[in-house]
TORNU-249052 format. One record per residue: residue number from 1; residue in three letters; x, y, z of N, C-alpha, C, CB in turn. Coordinates in nm, 2 decimals. Glycine has a CB too. Example, Ala and Ser with C-alpha at 12.3 -4.5 7.8 and 13.67 -1.06 7.14 Angstrom:
! residues 2
+-----+------+--------+--------+--------+--------+--------+--------+--------+--------+--------+--------+--------+--------+
!  nr ! rest !    n_x !    n_y !    n_z !   ca_x !   ca_y !   ca_z !    c_x !    c_y !    c_z !   cb_x !   cb_y !   cb_z !
+-----+------+--------+--------+--------+--------+--------+--------+--------+--------+--------+--------+--------+--------+
!   1 !  ALA !   1.32 !  -0.57 !   0.78 !   1.23 !  -0.45 !   0.78 !   1.32 !  -0.33 !   0.78 !   1.13 !  -0.45 !   0.90 !
!   2 !  SER !   1.28 !  -0.22 !   0.71 !   1.37 !  -0.11 !   0.71 !   1.29 !   0.00 !   0.79 !   1.41 !  -0.06 !   0.57 !
+-----+------+--------+--------+--------+--------+--------+--------+--------+--------+--------+--------+--------+--------+
This chain:
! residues 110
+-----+------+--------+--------+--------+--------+--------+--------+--------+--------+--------+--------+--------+--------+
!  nr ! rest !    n_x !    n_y !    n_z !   ca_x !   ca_y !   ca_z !    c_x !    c_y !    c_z !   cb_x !   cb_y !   cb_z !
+-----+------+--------+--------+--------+--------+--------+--------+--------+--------+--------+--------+--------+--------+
!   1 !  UNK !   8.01 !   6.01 !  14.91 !   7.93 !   5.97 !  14.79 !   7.78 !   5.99 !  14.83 !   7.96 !   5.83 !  14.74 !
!   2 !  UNK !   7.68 !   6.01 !  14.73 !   7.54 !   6.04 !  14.76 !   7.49 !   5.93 !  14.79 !   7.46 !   6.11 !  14.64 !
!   3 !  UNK !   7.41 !   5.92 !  14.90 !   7.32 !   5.82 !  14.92 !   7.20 !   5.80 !  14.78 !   7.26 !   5.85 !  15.07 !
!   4 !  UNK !   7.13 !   5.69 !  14.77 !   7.04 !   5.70 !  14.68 !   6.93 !   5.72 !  14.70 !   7.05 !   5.63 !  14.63 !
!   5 !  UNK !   6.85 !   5.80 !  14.64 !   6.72 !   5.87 !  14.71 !   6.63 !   5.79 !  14.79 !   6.63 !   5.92 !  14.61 !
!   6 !  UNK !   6.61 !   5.63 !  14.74 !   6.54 !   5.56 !  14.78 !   6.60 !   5.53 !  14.97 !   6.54 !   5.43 !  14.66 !
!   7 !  UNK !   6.76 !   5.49 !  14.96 !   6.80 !   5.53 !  15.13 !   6.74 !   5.63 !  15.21 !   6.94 !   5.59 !  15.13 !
!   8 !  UNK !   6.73 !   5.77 !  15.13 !   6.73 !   5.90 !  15.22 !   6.56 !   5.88 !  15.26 !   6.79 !   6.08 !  15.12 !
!   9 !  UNK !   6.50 !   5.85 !  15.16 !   6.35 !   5.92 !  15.16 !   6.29 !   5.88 !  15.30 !   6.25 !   5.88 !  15.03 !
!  10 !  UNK !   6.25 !   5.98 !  15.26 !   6.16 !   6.02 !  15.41 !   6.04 !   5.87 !  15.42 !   6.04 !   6.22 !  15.39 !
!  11 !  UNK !   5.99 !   5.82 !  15.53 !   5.89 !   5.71 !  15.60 !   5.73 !   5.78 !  15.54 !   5.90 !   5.72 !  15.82 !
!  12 !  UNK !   5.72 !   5.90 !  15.55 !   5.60 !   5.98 !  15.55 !   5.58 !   5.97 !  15.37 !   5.61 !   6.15 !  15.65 !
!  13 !  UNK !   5.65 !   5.93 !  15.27 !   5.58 !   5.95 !  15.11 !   5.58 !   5.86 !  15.08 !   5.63 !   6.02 !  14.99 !
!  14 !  UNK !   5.46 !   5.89 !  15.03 !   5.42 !   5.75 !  14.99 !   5.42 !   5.75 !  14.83 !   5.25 !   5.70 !  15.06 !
!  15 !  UNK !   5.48 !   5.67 !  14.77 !   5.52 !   5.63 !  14.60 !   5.42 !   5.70 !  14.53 !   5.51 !   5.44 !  14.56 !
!  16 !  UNK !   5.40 !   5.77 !  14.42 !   5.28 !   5.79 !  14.32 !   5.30 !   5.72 !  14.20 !   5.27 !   5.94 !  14.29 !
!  17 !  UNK !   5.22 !   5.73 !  14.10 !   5.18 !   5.60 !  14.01 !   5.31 !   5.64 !  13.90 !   4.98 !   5.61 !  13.93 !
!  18 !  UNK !   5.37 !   5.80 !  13.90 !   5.43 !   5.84 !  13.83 !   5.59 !   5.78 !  13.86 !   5.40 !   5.97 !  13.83 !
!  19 !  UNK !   5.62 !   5.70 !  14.02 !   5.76 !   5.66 !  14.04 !   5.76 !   5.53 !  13.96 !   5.81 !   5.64 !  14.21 !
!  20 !  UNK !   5.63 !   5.46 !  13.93 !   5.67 !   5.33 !  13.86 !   5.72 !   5.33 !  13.72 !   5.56 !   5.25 !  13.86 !
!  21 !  UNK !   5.80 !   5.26 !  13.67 !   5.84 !   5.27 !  13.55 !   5.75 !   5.19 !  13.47 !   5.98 !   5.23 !  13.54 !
!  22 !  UNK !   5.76 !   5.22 !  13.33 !   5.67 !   5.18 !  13.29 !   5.68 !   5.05 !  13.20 !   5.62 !   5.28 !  13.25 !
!  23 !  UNK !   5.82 !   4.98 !  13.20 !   5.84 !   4.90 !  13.13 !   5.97 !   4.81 !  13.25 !   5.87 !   4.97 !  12.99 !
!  24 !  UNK !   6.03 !   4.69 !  13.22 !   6.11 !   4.61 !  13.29 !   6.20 !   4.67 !  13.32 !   6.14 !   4.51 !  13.24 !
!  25 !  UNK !   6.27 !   4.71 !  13.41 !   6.43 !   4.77 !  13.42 !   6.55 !   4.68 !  13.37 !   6.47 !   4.81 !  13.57 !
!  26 !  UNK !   6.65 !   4.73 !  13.34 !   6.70 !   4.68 !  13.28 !   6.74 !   4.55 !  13.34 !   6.77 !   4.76 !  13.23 !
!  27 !  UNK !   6.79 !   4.59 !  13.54 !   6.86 !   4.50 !  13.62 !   6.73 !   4.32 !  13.57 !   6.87 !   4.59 !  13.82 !
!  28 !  UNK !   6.63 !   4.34 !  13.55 !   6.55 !   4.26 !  13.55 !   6.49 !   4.18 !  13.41 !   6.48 !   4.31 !  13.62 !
!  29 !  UNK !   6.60 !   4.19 !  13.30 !   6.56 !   4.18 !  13.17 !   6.63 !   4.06 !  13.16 !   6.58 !   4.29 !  13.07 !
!  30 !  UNK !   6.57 !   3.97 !  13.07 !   6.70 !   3.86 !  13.05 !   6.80 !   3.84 !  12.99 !   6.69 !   3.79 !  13.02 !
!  31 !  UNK !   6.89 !   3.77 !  13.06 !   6.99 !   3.77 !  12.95 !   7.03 !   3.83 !  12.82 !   7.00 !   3.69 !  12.93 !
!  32 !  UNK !   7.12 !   3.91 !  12.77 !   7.18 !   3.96 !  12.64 !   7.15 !   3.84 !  12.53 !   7.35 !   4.00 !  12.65 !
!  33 !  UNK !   7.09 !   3.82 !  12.47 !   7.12 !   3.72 !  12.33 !   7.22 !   3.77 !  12.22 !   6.99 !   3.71 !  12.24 !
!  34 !  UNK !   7.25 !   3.68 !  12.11 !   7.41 !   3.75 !  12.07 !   7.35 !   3.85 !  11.97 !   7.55 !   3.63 !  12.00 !
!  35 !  UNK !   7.19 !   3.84 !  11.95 !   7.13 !   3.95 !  11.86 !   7.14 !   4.08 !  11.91 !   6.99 !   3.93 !  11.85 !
!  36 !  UNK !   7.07 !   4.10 !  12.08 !   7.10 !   4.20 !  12.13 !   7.27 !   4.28 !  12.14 !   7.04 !   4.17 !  12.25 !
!  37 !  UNK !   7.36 !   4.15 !  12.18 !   7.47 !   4.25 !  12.18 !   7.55 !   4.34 !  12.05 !   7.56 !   4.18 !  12.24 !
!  38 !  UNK !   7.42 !   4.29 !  12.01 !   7.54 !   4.37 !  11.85 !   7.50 !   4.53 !  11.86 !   7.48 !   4.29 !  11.64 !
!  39 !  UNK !   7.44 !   4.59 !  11.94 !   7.40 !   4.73 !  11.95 !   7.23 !   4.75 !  11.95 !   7.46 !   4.81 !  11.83 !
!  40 !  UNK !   7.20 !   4.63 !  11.92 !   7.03 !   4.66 !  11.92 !   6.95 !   4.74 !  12.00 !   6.96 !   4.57 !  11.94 !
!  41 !  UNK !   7.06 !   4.77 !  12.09 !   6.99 !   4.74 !  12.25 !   7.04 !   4.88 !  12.30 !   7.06 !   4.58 !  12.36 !
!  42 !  UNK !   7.12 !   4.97 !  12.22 !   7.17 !   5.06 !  12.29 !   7.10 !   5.19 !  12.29 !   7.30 !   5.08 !  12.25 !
!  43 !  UNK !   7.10 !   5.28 !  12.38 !   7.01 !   5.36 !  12.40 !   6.99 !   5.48 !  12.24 !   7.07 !   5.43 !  12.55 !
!  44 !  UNK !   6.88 !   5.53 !  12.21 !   6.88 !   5.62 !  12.15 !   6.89 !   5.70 !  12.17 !   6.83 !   5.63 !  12.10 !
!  45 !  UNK !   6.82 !   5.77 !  12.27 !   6.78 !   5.92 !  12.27 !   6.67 !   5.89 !  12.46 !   6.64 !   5.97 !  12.07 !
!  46 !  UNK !   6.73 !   6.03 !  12.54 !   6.69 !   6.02 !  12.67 !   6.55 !   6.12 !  12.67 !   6.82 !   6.06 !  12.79 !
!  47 !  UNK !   6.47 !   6.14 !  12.69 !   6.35 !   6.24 !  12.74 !   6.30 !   6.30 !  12.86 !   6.26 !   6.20 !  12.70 !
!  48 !  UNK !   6.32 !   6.42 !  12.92 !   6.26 !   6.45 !  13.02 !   6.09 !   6.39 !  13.01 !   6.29 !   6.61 !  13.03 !
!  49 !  UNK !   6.07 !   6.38 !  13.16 !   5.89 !   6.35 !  13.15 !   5.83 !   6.47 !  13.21 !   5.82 !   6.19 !  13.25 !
!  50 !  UNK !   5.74 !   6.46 !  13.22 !   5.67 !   6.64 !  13.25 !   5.60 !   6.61 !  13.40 !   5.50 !   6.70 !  13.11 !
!  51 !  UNK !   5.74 !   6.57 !  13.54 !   5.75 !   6.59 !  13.66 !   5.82 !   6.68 !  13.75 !   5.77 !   6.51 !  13.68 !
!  52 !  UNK !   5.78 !   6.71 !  13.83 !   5.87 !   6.83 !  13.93 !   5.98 !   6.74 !  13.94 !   5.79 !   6.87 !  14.09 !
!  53 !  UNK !   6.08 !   6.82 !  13.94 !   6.24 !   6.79 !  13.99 !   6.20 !   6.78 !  14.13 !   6.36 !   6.92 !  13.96 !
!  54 !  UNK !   6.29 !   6.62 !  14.19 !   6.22 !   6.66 !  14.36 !   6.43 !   6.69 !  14.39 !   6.08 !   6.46 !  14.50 !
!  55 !  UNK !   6.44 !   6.75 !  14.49 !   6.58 !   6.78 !  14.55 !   6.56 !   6.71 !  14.73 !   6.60 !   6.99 !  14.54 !
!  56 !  UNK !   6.66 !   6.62 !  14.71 !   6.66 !   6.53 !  14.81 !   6.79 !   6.60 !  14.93 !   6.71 !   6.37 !  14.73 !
!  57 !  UNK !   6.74 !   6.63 !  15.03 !   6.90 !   6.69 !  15.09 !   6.96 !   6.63 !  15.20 !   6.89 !   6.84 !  15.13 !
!  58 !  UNK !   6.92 !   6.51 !  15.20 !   7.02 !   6.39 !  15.29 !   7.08 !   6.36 !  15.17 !   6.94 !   6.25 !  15.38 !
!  59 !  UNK !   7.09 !   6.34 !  15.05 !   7.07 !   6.26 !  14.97 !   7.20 !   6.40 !  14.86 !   6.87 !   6.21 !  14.93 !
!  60 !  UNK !   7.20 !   6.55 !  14.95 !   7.25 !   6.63 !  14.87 !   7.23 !   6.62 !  14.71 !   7.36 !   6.63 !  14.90 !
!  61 !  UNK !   7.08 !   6.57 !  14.63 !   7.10 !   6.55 !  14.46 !   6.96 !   6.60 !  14.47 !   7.15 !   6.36 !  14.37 !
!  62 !  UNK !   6.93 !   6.67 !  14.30 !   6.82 !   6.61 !  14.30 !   6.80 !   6.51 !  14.19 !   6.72 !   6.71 !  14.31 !
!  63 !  UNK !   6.69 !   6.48 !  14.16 !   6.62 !   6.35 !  14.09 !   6.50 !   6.41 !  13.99 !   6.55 !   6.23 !  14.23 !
!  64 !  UNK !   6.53 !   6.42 !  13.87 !   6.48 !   6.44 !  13.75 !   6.41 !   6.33 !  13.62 !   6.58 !   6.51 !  13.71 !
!  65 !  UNK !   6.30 !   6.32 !  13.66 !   6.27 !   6.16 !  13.63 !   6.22 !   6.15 !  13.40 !   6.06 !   6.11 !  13.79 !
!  66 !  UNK !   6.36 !   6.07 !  13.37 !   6.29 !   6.08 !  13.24 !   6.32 !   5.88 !  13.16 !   6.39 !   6.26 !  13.12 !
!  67 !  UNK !   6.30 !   5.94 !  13.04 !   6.19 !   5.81 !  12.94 !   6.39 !   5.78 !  12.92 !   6.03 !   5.88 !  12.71 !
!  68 !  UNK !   6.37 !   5.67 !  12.92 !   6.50 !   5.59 !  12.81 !   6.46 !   5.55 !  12.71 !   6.58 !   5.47 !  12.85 !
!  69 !  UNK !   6.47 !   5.59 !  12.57 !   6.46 !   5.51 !  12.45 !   6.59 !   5.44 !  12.39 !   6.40 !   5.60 !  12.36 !
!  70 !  UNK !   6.52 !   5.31 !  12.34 !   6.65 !   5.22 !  12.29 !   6.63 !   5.23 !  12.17 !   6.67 !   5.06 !  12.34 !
!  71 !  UNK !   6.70 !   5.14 !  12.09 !   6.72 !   5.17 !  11.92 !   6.59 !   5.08 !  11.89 !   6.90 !   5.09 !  11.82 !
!  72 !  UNK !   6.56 !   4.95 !  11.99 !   6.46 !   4.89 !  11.93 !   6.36 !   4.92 !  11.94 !   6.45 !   4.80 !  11.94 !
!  73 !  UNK !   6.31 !   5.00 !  11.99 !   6.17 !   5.06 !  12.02 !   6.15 !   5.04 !  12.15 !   6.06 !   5.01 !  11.95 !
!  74 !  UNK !   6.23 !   4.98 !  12.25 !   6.18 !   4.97 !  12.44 !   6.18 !   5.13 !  12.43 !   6.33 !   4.87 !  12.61 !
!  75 !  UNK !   6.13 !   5.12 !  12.54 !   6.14 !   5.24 !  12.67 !   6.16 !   5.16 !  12.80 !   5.99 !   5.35 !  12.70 !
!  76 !  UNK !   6.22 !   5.29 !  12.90 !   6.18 !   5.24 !  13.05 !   6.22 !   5.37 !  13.08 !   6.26 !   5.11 !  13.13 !
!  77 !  UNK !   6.14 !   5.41 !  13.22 !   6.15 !   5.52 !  13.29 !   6.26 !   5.53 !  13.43 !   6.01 !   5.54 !  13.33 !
!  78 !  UNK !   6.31 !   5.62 !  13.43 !   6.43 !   5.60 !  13.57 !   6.42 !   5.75 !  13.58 !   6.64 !   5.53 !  13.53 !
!  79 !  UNK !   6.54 !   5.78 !  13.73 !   6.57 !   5.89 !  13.72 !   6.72 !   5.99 !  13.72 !   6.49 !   5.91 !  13.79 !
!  80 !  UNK !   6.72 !   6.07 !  13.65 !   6.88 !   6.08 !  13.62 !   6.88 !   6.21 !  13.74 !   6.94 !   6.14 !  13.41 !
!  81 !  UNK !   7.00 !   6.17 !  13.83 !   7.07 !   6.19 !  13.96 !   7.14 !   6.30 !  13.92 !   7.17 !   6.07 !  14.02 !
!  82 !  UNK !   7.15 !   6.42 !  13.99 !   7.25 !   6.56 !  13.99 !   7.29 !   6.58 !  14.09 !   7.20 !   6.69 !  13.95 !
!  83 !  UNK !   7.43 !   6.59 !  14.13 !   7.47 !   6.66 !  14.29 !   7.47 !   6.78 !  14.21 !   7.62 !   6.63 !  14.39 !
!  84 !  UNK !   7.49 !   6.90 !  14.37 !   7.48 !   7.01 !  14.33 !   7.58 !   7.11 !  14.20 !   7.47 !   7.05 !  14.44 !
!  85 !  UNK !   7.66 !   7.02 !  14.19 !   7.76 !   7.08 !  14.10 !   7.69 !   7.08 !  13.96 !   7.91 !   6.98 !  14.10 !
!  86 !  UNK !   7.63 !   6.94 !  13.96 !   7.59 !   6.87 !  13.82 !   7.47 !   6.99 !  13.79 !   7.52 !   6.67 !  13.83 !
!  87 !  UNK !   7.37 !   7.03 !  13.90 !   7.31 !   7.10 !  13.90 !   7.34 !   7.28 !  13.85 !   7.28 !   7.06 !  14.01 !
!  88 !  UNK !   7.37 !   7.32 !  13.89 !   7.45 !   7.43 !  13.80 !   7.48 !   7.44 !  13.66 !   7.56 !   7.45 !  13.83 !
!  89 !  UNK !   7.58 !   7.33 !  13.63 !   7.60 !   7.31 !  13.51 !   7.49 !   7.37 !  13.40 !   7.61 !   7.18 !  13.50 !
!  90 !  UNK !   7.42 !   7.23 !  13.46 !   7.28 !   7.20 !  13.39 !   7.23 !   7.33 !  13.36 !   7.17 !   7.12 !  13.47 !
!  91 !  UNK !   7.21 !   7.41 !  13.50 !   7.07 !   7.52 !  13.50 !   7.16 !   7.62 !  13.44 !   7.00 !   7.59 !  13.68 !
!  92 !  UNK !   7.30 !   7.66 !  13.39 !   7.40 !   7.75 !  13.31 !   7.33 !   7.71 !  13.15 !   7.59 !   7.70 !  13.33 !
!  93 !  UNK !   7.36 !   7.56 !  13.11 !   7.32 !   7.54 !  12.95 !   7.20 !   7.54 !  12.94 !   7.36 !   7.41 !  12.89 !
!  94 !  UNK !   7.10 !   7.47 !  13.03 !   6.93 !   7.47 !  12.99 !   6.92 !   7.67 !  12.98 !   6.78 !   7.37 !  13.16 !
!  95 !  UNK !   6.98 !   7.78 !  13.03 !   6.94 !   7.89 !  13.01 !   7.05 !   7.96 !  12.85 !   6.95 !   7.97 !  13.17 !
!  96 !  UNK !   7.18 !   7.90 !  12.85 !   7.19 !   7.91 !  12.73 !   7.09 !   7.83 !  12.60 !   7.32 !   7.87 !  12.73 !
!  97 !  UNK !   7.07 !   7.71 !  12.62 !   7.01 !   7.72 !  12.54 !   6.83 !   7.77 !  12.48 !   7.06 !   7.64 !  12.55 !
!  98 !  UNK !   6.79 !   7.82 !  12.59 !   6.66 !   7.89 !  12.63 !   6.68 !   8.01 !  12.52 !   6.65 !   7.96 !  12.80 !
!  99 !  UNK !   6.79 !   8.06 !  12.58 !   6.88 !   8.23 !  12.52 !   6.88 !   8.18 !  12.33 !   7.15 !   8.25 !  12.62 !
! 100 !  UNK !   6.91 !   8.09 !  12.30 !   6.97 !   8.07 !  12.18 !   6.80 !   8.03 !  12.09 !   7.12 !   7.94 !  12.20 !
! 101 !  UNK !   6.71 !   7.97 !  12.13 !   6.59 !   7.94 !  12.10 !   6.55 !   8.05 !  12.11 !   6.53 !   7.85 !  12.16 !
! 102 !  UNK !   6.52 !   8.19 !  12.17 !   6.46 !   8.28 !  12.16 !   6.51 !   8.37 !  12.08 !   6.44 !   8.32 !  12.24 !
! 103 !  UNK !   6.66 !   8.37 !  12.06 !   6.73 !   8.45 !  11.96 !   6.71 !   8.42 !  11.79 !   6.88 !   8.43 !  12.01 !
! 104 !  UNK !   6.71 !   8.28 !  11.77 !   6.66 !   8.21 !  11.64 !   6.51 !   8.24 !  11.63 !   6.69 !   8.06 !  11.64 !
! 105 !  UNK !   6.43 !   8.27 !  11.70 !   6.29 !   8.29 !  11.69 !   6.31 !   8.46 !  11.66 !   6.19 !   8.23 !  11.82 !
! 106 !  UNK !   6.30 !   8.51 !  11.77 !   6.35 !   8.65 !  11.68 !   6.36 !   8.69 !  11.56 !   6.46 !   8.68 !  11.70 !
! 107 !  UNK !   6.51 !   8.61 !  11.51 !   6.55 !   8.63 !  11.39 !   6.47 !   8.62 !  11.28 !   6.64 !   8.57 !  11.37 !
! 108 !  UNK !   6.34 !   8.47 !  11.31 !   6.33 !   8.41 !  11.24 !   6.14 !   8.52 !  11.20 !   6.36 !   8.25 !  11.29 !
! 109 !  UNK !   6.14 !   8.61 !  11.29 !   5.97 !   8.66 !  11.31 !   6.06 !   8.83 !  11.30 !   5.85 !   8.60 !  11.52 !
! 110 !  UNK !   6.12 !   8.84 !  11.27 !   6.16 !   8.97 !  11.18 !   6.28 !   9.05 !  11.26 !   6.03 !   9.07 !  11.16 !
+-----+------+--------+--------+--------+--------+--------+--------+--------+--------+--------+--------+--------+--------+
């Protein structure tokens, strides 16, 4: 199983202002109220942030750092983990869908 980047990383980097999240994580929020569990709380919609992919290779993943949005309006920033398998995948559909955005523009400019 992958170690977690924070294990692997190297002594020599030192954190930038961009690893901090920018809101409470979740592990550190309080308690559910029985308001929250009714779905309030569940994620909307995930967002890449506009950071280099770093590729960890003790760690064999890389680490692609984006926004969590919830239904109620939080955010918090993390980062979503790819081994190399997950990686492929990914880099197969992000170029289908690249392919399919340039084909609808095409169509759409004559």
């Amino acid at each position: 199983m992958p170690r977690s980047p924070r294990e692997s990383a190297s002594a020599d980097r030192t954190p930038d202002a961009a690893d901090e999240p920018r809101t409470t994580p979740a592990d550190q929020l309080p308690p559910a109220t029985s308001e929250e569990q009714d779905g309030s709380t569940m994620i909307q919609h995930v967002t890449m942030l506009k950071r280099d992919v770093r590729y960890d290779h003790g760690a064999e993943q890389a680490s692609l750092r984006v926004r969590v949005h919830f239904r109620d309006g939080r955010t918090t920033d993390t980062a979503l983990l790819l081994d190399p398998a997950q990686m492929q995948v990914f880099a197969i559909q992000m170029e289908r869908a690249i392919d399919a955005r340039q084909d609808a523009l095409s169509r759409r400019l004559g």
